[in-house]
Structures are given as structure tokens and as C-alpha cells.
N, C-alpha and C positions, 0 to 999 in steps of 0.2 A: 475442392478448388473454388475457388471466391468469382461469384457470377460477374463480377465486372474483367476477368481472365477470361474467359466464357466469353461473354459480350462481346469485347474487343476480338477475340479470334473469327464469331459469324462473321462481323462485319470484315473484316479482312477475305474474308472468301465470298462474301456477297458482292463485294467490290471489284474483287478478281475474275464475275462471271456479269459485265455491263451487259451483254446481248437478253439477258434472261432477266438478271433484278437488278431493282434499283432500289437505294435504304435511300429512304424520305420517314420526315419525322409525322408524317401525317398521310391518310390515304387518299393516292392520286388515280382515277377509273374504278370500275367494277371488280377488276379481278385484284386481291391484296391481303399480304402475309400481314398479324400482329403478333410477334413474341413475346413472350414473357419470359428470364431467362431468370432462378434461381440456380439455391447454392447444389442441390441434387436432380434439380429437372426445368426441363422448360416445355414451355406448352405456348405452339404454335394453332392461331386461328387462320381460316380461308373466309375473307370479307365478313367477318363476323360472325363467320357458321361453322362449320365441320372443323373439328381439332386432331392434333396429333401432338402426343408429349414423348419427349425423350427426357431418358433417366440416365443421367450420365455417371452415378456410379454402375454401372453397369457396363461399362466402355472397360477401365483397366483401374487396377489396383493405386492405392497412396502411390505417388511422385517421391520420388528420395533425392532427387539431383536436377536442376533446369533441365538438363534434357531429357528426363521423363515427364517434366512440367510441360514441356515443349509439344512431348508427342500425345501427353494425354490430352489437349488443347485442342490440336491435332484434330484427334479422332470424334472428340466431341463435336468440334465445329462440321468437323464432315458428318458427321449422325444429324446434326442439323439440315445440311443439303440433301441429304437421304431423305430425311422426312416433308422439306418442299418439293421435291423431286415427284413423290407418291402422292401428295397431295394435286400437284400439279398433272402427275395421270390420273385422277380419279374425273378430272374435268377435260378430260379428252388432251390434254397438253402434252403427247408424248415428245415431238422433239425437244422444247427445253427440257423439260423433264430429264429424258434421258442426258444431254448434256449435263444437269449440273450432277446427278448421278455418276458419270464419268470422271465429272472432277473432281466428286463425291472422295473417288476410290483414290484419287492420285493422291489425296491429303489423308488419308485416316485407314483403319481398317474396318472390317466386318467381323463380330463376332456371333451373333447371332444370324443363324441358320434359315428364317425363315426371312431375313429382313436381304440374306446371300442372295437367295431364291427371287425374289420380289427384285429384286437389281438387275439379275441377267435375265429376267424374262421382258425390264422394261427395254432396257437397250436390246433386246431383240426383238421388240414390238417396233420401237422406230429405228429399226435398220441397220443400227448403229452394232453391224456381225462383229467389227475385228473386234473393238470396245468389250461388248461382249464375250467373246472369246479370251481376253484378254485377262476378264473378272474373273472367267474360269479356272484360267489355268491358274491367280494366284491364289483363290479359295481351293482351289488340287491339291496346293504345293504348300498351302496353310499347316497340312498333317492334322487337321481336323479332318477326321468321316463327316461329321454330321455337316458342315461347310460343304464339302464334295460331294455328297448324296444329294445336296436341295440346288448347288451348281448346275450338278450334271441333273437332276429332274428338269428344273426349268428348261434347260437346252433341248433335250427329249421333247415337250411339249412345247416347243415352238418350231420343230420340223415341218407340222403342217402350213406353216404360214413361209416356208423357205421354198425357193426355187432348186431345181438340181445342183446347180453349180455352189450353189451356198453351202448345203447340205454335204458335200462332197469335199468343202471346203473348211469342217467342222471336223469330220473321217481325217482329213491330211492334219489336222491341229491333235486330233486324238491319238493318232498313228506315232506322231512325233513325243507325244508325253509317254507314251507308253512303251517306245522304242527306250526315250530315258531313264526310265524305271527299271526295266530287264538291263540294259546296259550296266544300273548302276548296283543289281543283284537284287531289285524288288524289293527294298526293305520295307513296304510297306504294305508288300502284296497289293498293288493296283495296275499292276502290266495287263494281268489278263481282264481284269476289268475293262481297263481303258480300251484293252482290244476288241473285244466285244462291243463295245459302242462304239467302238470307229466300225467297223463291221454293219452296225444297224443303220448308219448315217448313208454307207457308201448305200445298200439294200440294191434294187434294181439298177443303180444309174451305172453302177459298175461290179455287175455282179460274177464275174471274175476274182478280181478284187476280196471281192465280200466273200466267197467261199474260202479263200486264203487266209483272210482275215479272223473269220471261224472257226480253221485249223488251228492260227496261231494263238487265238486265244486259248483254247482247249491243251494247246501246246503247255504253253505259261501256265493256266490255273487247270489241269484233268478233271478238277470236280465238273466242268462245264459238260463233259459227254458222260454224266450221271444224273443230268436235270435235263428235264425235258420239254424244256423248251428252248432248249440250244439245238435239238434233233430237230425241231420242228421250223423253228428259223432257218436252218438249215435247207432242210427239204423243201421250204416255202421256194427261195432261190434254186434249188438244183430245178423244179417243178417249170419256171419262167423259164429257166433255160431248156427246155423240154427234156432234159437226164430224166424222165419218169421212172422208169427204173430205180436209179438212187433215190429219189425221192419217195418210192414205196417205203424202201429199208429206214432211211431215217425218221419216215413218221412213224412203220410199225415200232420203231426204239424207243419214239416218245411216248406214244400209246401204253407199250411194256413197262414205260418208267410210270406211268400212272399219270401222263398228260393228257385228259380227255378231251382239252380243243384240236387235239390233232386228229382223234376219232371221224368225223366227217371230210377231214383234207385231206387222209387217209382212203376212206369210200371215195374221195372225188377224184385221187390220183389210180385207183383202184378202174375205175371205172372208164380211164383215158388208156388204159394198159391191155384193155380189152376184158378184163378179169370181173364179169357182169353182174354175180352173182354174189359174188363176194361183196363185191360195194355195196349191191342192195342189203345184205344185211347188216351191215354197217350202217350204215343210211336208216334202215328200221331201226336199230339199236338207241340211236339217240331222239326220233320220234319224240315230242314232247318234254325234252329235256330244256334247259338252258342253253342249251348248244344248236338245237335246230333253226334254223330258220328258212324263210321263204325261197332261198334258190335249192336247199337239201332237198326241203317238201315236196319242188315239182322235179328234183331228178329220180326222189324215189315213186313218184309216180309214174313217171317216165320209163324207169328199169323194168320196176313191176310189167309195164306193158307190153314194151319190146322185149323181153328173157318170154312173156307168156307167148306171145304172137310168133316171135321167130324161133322160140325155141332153141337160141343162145344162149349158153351159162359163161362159155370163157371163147375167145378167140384170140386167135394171135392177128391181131388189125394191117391187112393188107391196105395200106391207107391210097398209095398211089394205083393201082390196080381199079381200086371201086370206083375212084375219081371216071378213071379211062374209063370202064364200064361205063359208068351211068351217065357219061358226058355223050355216050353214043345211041342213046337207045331212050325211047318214052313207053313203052312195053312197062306195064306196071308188074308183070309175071317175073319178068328181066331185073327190073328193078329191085323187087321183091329177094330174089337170089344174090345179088347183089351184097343186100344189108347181112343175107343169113351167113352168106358165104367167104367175103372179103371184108365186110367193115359194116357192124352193126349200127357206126355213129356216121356214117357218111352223109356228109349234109347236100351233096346234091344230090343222091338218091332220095334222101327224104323229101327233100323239098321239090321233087318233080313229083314225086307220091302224096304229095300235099296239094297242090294244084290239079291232080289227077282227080283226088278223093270232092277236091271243095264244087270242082266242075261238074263230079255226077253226084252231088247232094248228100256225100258221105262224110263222116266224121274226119277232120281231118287236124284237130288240136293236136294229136302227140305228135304227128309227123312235122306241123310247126317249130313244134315244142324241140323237138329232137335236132333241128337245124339251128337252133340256138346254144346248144351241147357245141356242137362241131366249130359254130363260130358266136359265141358269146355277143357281138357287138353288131350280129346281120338286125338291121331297125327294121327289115321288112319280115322277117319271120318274126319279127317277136312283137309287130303291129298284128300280124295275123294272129298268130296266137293267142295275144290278149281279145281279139274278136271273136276267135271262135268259141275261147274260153266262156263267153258267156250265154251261147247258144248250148255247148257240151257240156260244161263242167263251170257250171254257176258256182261251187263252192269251191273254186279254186282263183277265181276271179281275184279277191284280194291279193293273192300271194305272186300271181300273172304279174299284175297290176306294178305292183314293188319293184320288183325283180325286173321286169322291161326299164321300169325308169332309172334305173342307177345303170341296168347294163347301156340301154342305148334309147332312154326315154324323148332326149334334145334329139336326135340324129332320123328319129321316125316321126318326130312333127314337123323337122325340116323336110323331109321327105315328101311329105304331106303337102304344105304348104308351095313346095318349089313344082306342083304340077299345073298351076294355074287353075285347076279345077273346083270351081263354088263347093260343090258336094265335100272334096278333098278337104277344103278349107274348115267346112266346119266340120267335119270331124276330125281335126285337128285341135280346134278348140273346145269340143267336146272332151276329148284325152286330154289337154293340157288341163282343164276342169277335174278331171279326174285325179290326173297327178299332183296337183294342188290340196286336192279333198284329203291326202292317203297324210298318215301322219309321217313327219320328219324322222328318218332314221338317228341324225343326228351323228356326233362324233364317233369313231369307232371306239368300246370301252378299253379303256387303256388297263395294264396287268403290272400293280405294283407288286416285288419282288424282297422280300427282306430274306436275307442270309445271316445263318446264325453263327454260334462260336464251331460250330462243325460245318464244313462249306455244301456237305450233301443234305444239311438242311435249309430247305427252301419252304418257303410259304408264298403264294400267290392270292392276289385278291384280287378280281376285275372290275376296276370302279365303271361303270357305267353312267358317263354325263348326259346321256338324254334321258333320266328319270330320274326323279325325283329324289332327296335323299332320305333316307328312313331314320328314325330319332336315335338309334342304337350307332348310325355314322355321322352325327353330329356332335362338335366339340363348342360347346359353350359358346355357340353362335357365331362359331369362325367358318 
């Protein structure tokens, strides 16, 4: 196609988006595009610096008739707006950006996967959800995989930047594509795909919902209850909804299918079920694996302690009973029976046996330790704990340390702070020094999934983005 075709179509859509650009024959301010537009590529500058070229054979085949003249112009002139668009985010610019991106999509298509990816993650950075949404569903409905895998990636990866109601509003757009898909007999097998990620979107905000969801995917695609980590998503939800019980069965299923991140949510749903013993060797089992981390560490020191002390292996957790008990009595003998007899994890018998122990100069970390079990997010037991941690068990300090600040690390310096008391105060700031010092956990590592030409082959990789990437997962500097 002859670059003066080319030419004439930029300016035509550069014209068409006045709020973002203006074509002047010369540069007006600091921020400003230079193109170059030849017969097979153009190559766009930012103020004289950073470039981006587009190859516009690359866009669609020879023209046979003005109207494939028309759309191949088309497409090319929007690859143009694609490529100011990204250039314009690389300099913090997401709303134009995203807008001419939008208008990007209205005028041309996307054929290239990675360029799909990079568009709906922009318009989901500036906000711009229906837009987004929008680019999805026509890269779904394109009948390219590779289109639909880097769509739906980006969407994935911008959940954490959505509020509930967004998110949930992403599930009702997936619901709906995948409703059309089964209605129209799946020809493409993606019903149960789509249903599963409407399923991930809803996760807690409606998890109702999201078990149904679960079901119906597994419905649509069966391979889904032979990978295991549909068991374990699963059980994650049944778990919040306190079904502990279900939630045992679907992580042992994932476990049996050979998902060993369920191995510890397993021991941890294990361990809420009264079943003491069990979890701890679960809990020992992954010990220094890639799976352990800082809150496994201190429940399996915790178990170890209390299965020794009380001489509990399993109980059936009388949970309201121990409450009653222990809400009426400071008898640490009383107390004591209590734990052995009605509820091993009851957090007001520990924490009145923690206060008991710290007053007559006795050890009193696990009993801390232990009322963080019962209520994860109490800031005064897991302020205690991280203090006594360092008088008891100096080699658990780091792993205290972690684990208080992500469970409830803000809520025990307010705590702190809100007593008016000088002493209070600085050791408040003392901890916040602390929680400053510990390194960034960082994203959660997210679990890329490829499915093969048989659906019960799955491969999972955990990329983890808070470390560095090693030279064996780098591609030519992308």
C-alpha cells in the first residue's frame, strides 16, 4: 500500500481524537510524536527519543477490491494509534492513552497477541473497565486462542487493582459469553473455560455464586475435576465459608491429583477440624520445601507444642462450650482442661493462660501464638507474641515478625499509638522500624496453566514477581 494511503488515513484519526493530538507540521511543547511513514513500516519518535515502528505488512494480506483497500488502511492507521497510545503509557499518560487505544479498536483490528494483551491491560489501568471489557470479548469472539489467552491473561492480572463491584462485574460479562457458548453447542469449547474465570472473578465477594460456578464449569469441561487445582479453588471457597469439612475432601482430591500447594491448606483446614495430628504432619511434610512459609512454620511449632502438652491428637472441637467455660473462670487448672477437653484452639482460654503465664514470669509465646490460630487478625496477641518471641524463641522472631504484619501489623500500631501512652508510642515505632526493615513479600506468585491437546494435561509454572528473574526465563530481553 503506497505510504501517502497510509499518511492520509493517520491523519484522519489523529484529527478525529482533538482532546489527545494535534498534527502540526513542527514541534509544539516538550511532549511530541515524529513519524515516518514508508511503503512497509513506520517508525514513530517520542520528543526525539524512545521509538516504536510498526510493520504494516503484518496487519492483512494484498487488497484485491477498495474495500479491502479501505479496511487494510483501516487497520494500519489504528496500529499507528496502538503504538502512540503505548508510547504515551510508558510516560505515565494512561488516560489519553487509553482513549486513543479505544479508538484504536473502533477503527482496525488486533492481530497480534501480545500487542491484545498490552491494550486491555491499558484500558484497565485507566479505568476505562466497560472499554476493556469490551476489547475482550471481541478478541474471545476473534476464534483466535492465542487473542483469547493474552485478553483473558491481562484481565486476570489487573484484578488486583479492581474493587469488588468491578470484579464481579467482569464474572457477569464472563457468565454471559459463556452462557453463549453452551447455548450455541461450544463449538469452540470455551464455555467451561469462561466459566471458571467467571467463577475466579466472583472468588469471595460472592461465594455462593462461585461454587455454582465451579460446578458449572466442571459441568461444561469434566476434565476440570481431574486437575487439581479446580479442587483446591474449590476448597479455598468452601474453607471462607467455614464447610471445613468439604473443604477437607476437595483439598485431599487435590493433593491425590498431585497438587502439592494444597498440601499445607490441607494441614491448615486439618487443623481447624480438630484433626491435630494429622495437620502436623502435613505441616512437617513440606518443612523447607517451596511451599512452606512463615505462618506454616509457626503452626507447626505451635501443634508440636500443644498435641505435646495437652496430649491431644484429634478432637471433635466443642467450640461454643469452651468459650462458656473459659469466659467463666481464671483457674489456669480449669483452663488447662478446657483446651484438653473441649477445644484445643480456644482463643480465650489461651489468652487468659497467656496473661496468667506472662504475670508469674513464665513462658507464655505459644499461648499468644495460639490465640492468633483462633482469631488471625486479634493485633494484641500477635503484638504479644512478636514480644515475647524475642525473649522465648529468638529464632522465630523473623518469621513472628512477617506473619503479624500482613495478619494484623497496621491494627497493633494503631493499637499502640491510640493509648496515649509515651512508652506505647515508641514502641510503636520501634515495630514499625521493624516492619520496614523485614523484606517485601511482594505480589502473590501467580500459576501460569497451559492445557494441552489432551485437557487432563496440564502444566503449571508459579511465576513469582517478587524475585528476580533467572537467565533460563528470560526471552531476548522482553
Amino acid at each position: 500500500m503506497a505510504c501517502t494511503r497510509i499518511a492520509a488515513e493517520v491523519r484522519r484519526l489523529v484529527l478525529q481524537n482533538p482532546q489527545v493530538l494535534q498534527l502540526r507540521p513542527y514541534p509544539v511543547g516538550d511532549l511530541y510524536f515524529t513519524i515516518h511513514i514508508a511503503a512497509t513500516a513506520s517508525v514513530m519518535w517520542v520528543s526525539g527519543g524512545p521509538s516504536a515502528t510498526v510493520h504494516h505488512n503484518e496487519h492483512i494480506g494484498p487488497p484485491d477490491n477498495d474495500k479491502e483497500t479501505q479496511h487494510m488502511a483501516e487497520t494500519i492507521g489504528a496500529a499507528h494509534l496502538l503504538g502512540i497510545a503505548g508510547m504515551l503509557a510508558r510516560f505515565s499518560a494512561l488516560g489519553p492513552a487509553a482513549r486513543l487505544a479505544a479508538k484504536a479498536l473502533e477503527h482496525g483490528t488486533i492481530g497480534d497477541p501480545r500487542t491484545a494483551g498490552e491494550t486491555v491491560a491499558l484500558l484497565f489501568d485507566a479505568g476505562r473497565l466497560d472499554d476493556a471489557l469490551d476489547a475482550v470479548g471481541t478478541f474471545m469472539h476473534s476464534g483466535d486462542p492465542e487473542l483469547t489467552e493474552s485478553a483473558l491473561s491481562a484481565t486476570i492480572w489487573a484484578t488486583g487493582r479492581l474493587d469488588d463491584d468491578q470484579t464481579l462485574k467482569i464474572a457477569d460479562r464472563l457468565e454471559e459469553w459463556a452462557d453463549r457458548h453452551a447455548a450455541a453447542g461450544d463449538p469452540v469449547g470455551m464455555a467451561g473455560t469462561l466459566t471458571y474465570n467467571a467463577a475466579n472473578f466472583c472468588g469471595r465477594s460472592d461465594r455462593r455464586r462461585t461454587l455454582r460456578l465451579y460446578d458449572l464449569a466442571a459441568e461444561r469441561d469434566p476434565a476440570y475435576r481431574r486437575r487439581g487445582y479446580w479442587h483446591r479453588e474449590k476448597a479455598g471457597i468452601l474453607f471462607h465459608c467455614g464447610d471445613y469439612a468439604q473443604a477437607v475432601a476437595r483439598y485431599q482430591d487435590a493433593v491425590d491429583l498431585g497438587d502439592e500447594r494444597s498440601r499445607p491448606l490441607l494441614a491448615d483446614t486439618l487443623l481447624l477440624t480438630g484433626q491435630y495430628a494429622n495437620a502436623l504432619s502435613l505441616f512437617q511434610e513440606i518443612e523447607g520445601t517451596e511451599h512452606d512459609q512463615p505462618e506454616w512454620l509457626l503452626k507447626r511449632h505451635l501443634l508440636a507444642h500443644l498435641v505435646a502438652t495437652y496430649g491431644v491428637r484429634e478432637q471433635d472441637r466443642q467450640s461454643q462450650r469452651a468459650r462458656e467455660t473459659a469466659g467463666a473462670t481464671d483457674d489456669p487448672d480449669v483452663l488447662g482442661r478446657v483446651l484438653a477437653e473441649y477445644d484445643l484452639l480456644c482463643g480465650h482460654a489461651h489468652w487468659k493462660l497467656a496473661q496468667y503465664a506472662y504475670d508469674h514470669a513464665a513462658p507464655s509465646f505459644e499461648q499468644f501464638l495460639a490465640v492468633t490460630v483462633a482469631e488471625p487478625d486479634h493485633p494484641a496477641a500477635w503484638l504479644n507474641a512478636l514480644l515475647r518471641s524475642f525473649a522465648e524463641h529468638p529464632e522465630l522472631v523473623p518469621e513472628v515478625a512477617k506473619t503479624a504484619r500482613r495478619m494484623a501489623g497496621q491494627q497493633a500500631l494503631d493499637m499502640l499509638l491510640a493509648t496515649g501512652d509515651p512508652e506505647d508510642h515508641e514502641l510503636a515505632q520501634r515495630l514499625d522500624t521493624l516492619f520496614h526493615s523485614l523484606p517485601d513479600d511482594g505480589p502473590p506468585p501467580a500459576e501460569l496453566r497451559q492445557v494441552g491437546p489432551n485437557p487432563e494435561d496440564v502444566i503449571s509454572t508459579r511465576l513469582d514477581f517478587s524475585k528476580p528473574l533467572t537467565p533460563d526465563q528470560m526471552d531476548d530481553g522482553d
